[in-house]
C-alpha positions as CSV (number, residue, x, y, z in Angstrom):
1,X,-8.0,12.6,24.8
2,X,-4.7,13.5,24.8
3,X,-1.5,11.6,25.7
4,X,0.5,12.8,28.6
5,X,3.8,14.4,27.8
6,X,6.5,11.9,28.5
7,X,10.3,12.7,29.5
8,X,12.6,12.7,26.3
9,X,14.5,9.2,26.9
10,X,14.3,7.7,23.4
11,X,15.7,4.1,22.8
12,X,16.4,2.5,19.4
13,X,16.8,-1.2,18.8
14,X,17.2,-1.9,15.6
15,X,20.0,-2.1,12.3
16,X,22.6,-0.4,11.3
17,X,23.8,-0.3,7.5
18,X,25.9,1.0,5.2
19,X,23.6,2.2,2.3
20,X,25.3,1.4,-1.5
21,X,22.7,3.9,-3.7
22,X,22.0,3.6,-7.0
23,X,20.3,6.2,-8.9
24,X,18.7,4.8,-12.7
25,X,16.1,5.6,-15.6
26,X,14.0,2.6,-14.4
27,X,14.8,-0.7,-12.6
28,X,16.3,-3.5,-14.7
29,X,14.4,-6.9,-15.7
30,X,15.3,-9.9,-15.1
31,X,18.5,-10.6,-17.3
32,X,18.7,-7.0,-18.2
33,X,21.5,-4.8,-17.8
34,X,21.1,-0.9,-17.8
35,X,23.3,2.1,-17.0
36,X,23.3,3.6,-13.9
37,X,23.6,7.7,-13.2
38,X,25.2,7.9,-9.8
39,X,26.6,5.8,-7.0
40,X,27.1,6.8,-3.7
41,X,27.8,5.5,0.0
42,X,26.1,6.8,2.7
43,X,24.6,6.1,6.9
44,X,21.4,3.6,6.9
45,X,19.8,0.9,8.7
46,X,16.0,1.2,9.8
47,X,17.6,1.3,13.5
48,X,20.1,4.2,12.8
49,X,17.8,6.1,10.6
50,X,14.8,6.4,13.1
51,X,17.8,7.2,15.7
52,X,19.3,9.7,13.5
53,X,15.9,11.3,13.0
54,X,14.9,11.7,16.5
55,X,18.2,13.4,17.1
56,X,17.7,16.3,14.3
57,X,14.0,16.7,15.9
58,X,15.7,17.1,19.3
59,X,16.7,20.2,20.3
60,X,19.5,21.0,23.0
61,X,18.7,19.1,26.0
62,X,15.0,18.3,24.9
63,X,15.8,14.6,24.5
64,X,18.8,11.7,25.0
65,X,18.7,9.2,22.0
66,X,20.0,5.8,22.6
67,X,20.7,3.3,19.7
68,X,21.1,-0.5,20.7
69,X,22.6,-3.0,18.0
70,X,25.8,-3.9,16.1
71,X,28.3,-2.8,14.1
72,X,31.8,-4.5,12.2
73,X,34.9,-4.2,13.4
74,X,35.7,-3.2,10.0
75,X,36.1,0.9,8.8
76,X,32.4,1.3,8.2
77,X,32.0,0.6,12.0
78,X,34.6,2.8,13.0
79,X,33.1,5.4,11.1
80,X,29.4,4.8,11.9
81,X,30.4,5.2,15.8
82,X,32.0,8.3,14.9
83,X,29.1,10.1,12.7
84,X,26.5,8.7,15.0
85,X,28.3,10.4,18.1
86,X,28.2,13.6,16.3
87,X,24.8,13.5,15.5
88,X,24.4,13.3,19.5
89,X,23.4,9.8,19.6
90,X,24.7,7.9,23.0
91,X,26.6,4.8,21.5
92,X,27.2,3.1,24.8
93,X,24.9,0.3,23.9
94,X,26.5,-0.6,20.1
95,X,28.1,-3.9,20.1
96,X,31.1,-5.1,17.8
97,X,31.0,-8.0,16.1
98,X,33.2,-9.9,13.4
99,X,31.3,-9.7,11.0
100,X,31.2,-6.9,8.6
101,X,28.9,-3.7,9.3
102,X,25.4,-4.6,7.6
103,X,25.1,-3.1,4.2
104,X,21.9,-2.2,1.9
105,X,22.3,-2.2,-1.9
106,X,19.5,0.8,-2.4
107,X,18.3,0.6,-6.2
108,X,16.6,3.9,-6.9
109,X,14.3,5.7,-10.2
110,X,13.7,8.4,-11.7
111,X,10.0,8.9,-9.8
112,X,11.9,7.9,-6.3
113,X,11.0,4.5,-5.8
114,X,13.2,2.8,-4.3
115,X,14.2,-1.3,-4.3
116,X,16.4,-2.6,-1.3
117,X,18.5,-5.7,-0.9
118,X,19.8,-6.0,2.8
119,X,22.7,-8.3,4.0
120,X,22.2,-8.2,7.7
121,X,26.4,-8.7,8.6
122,X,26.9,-7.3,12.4
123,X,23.0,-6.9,12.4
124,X,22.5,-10.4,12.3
125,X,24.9,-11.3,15.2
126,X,22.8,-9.3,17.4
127,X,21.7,-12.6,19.9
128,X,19.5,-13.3,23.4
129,X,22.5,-13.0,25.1
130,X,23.3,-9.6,23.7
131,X,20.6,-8.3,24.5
132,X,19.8,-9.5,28.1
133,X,23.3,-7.5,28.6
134,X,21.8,-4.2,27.0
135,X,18.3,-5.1,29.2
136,X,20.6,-4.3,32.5
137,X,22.1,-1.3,31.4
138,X,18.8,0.7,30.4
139,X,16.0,2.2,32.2
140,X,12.7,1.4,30.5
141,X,10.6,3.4,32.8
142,X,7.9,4.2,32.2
143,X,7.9,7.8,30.6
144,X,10.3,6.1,27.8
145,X,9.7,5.3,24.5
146,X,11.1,2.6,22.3
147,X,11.5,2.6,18.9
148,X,11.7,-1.5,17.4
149,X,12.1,-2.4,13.8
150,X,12.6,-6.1,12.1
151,X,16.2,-5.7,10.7
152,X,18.2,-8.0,13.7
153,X,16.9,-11.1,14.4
154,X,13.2,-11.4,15.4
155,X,13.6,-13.6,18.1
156,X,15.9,-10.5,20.1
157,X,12.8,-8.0,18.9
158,X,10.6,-9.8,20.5
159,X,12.2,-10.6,23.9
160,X,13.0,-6.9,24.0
161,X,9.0,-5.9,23.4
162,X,8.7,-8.5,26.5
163,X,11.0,-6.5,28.5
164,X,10.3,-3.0,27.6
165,X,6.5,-3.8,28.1
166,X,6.9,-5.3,31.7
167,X,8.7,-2.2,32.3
168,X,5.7,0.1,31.5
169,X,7.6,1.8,28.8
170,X,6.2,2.9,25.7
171,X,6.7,0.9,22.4
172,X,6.5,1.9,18.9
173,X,7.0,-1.2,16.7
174,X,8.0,-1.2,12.7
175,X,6.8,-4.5,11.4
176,X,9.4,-4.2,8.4
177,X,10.9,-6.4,7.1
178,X,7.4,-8.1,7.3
179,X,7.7,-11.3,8.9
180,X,6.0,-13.9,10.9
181,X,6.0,-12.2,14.8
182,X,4.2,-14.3,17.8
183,X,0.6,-13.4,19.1
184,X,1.8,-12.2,22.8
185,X,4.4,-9.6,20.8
186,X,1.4,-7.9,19.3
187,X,-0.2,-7.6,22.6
188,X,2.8,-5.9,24.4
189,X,2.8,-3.1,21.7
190,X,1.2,0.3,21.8
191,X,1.9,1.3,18.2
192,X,2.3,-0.7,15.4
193,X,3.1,1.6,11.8
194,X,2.9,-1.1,9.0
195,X,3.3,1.1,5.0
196,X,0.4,-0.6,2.8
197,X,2.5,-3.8,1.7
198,X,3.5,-5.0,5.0
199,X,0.0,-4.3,6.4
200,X,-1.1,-6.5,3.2
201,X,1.7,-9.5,4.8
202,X,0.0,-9.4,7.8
203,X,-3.9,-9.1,7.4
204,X,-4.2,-9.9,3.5
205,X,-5.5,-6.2,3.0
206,X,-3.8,-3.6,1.0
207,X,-5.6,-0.4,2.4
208,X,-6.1,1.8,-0.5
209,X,-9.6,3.6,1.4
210,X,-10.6,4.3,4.8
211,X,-12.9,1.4,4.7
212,X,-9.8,-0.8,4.1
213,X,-7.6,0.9,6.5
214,X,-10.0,0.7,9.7
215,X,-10.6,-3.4,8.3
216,X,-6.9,-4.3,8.4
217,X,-6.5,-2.2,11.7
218,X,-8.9,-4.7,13.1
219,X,-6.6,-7.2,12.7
220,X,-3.8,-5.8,14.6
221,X,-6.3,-5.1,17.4
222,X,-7.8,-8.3,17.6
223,X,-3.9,-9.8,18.3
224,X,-3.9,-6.4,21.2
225,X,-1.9,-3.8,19.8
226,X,-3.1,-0.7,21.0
227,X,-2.4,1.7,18.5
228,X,-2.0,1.3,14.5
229,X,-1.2,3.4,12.0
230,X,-0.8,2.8,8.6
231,X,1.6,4.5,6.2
232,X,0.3,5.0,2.9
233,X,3.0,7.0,1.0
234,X,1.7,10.0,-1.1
235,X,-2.2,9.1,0.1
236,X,-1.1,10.2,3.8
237,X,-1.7,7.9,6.9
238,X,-4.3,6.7,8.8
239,X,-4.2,6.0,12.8
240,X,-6.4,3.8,14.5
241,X,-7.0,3.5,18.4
242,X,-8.3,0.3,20.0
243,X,-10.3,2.2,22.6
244,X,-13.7,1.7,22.6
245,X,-14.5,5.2,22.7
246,X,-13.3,5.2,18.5
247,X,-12.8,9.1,18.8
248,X,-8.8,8.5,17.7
249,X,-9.5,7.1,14.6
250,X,-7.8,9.5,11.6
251,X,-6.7,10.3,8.5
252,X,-4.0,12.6,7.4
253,X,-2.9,13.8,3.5
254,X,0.4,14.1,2.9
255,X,2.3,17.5,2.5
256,X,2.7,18.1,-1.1
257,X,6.4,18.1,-1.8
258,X,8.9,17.7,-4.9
259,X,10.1,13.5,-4.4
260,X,13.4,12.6,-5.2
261,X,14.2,9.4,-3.0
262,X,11.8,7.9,-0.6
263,X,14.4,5.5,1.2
264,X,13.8,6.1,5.0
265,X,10.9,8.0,4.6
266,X,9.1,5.5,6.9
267,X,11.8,5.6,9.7
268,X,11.2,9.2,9.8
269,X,7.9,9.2,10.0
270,X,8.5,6.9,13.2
271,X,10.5,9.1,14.2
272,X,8.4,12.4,14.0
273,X,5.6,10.6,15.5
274,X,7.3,9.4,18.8
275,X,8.7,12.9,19.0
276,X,5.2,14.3,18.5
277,X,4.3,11.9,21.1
278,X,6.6,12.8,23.4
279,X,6.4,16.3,23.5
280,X,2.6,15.5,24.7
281,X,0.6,16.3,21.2
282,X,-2.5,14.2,20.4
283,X,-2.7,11.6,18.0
284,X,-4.2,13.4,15.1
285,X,-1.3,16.1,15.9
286,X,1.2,13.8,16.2
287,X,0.2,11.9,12.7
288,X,0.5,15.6,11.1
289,X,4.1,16.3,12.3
290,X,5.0,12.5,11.4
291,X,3.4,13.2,7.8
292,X,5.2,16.3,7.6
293,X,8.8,14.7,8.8
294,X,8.4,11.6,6.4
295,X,7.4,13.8,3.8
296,X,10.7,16.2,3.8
297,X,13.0,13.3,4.1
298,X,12.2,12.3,0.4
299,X,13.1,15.7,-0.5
300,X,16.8,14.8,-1.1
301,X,18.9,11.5,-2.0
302,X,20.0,9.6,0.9
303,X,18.7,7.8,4.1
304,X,19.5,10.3,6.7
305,X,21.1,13.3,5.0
306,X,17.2,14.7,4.4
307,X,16.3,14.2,7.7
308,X,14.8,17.4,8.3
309,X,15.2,19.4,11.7
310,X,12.7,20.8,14.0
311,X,12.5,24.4,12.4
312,X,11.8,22.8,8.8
313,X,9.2,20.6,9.8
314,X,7.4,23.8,11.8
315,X,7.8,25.9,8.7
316,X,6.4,23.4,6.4
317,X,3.4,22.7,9.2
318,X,2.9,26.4,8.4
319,X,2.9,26.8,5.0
320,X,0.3,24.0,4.8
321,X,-2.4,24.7,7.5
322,X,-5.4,23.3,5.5
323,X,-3.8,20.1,5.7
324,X,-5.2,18.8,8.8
325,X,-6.4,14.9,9.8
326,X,-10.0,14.4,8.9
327,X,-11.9,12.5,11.6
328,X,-13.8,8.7,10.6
């Protein structure tokens, strides 16, 4: 069965950071102090990054992205309002507040791995009564789709699943950080992408196997999600419907490509796969071009500056055609 095609309206509710990177030999233990081979500043937050994403899939007029959340007052705010609005992203809904712009301390090895410490800043001022502001400006249709992450206060996530839901739009949720989310959230959400370690926060399973993958899936379908998927890094992804028909259940490999940082790989993927989604592809189509799009962005250093375009991920699709989703 395929999914219909739905108009290009993307919203993203989510953070917005300034990324401190680190680049080092190996991370440091407790106590330990070791020298570091680069340091640069540079555009994050799970929010901005799955915003900034979308907009280098989206060709001229083939979709409006919408990024709802908070920023300082400070330079870094100034200067996120600006990038973002050249990367075509509508900034109408981005709220100042007096705290500083949210910033990520990124630790990062010599294989790509990648250790984050977030201080939320602007993120964390993002309140009910923000929000019920941003719920009469937008148009949640139904032919929308939403894009949610766990970076701004949970309680504002899950009033806006509420809302978007009621509204018959589309919502892809990004359980990360992992945390504690009520029963009737789950329910209202069509996809959920946990990576391995938050699915193992949330159903005690780290899916390393199909067998594992489909078992923690059941989890998230017996609290009504519709949709999971679960991103499993250089082993590929797996996507899971709730339908009782079980013919949308798959597994894709990922692309084989030369790693160098894998921050924001999982926004991308999010990303690709609402874009896949949206331009009317299947699941098991739209979990290939969502490998392929998480798998470029850890081709370079940086959150969004490998955030590949629609041309790249089409010639990588190409290069690759025997890796395909396997049916379970």
């Amino acid at each position: 069965m395929r999914n219909r095609p739905v108009k290009q309206r993307f919203y993203v509710i989510g953070s917005i950071n300034i990324d401190l990177n680190l680049t080092m030999d190996s991370f440091p233990l407790a106590g330990e102090t070791v020298s570091g081979k680069s340091f640069t500043v540079s555009f994050g937050g799970k929010g901005a990054n799955q915003a900034v994403a979308l907009s280098r899939l989206c060709k001229k007029n083939q979709g409006k992205i919408f990024l709802a959340g908070k920023t300082g007052w400070d330079e870094y705010g100034k200067g996120y309002r600006k990038y973002l609005q050249k990367n075509l992203i509508d900034t109408r809904f981005l709220g100042k507040s007096p705290e500083p712009t949210g910033t990520a301390l990124i630790e990062i090895d010599r294989n790509g791995a990648n250790r984050i410490v977030v201080v939320p800043g602007a993120n964390g001022d993002v309140d009910l009564h923000w929000w019920n502001g941003i719920r009469k400006k937008c148009r949640f249709y139904q032919n929308s789709v939403s894009l949610l992450q766990l970076e701004i206060p949970v309680m504002v996530v899950e009033k806006a699943i509420q809302d978007i839901h009621q509204s018959q739009g589309m919502i892809i949720l990004d359980p990360a950080p992992a945390c504690q989310l009520e029963k009737k959230t789950w329910s209202s959400v069509d996809y959920v992408t946990p990576n391995q370690t938050e699915t193992l926060f949330y159903t005690g399973i780290y899916p390393d196997s199909d067998s594992e993958a489909r078992t923690a899936a059941q989890w998230f379908f017996e609290r009504g999600v519709k949709n999971v998927i679960i991103k499993a890094g250089g082993k590929g992804s797996w996507v899971f419907s709730g339908s009782t028909s079980g013919d949308e259940n798959w597994h894709c490999p990922a692309f084989p490509v030369d790693v160098i940082d894998t921050t924001a790989a999982g926004d991308s993927f999010n990303a690709g796969f609402a874009y896949a989604l949206s331009r009317g592809m299947a699941s098991k189509d739209a979990l290939r071009f969502a490998n392929a799009v998480g798998g470029l962005s850890t081709t370079n250093a940086g959150a969004q500056t490998s955030m590949p375009d629609q041309n790249t991920v089409e010639e990588i699709l190409q290069a690759w055609p025997k890796i395909v989703p396997r049916r379970l």
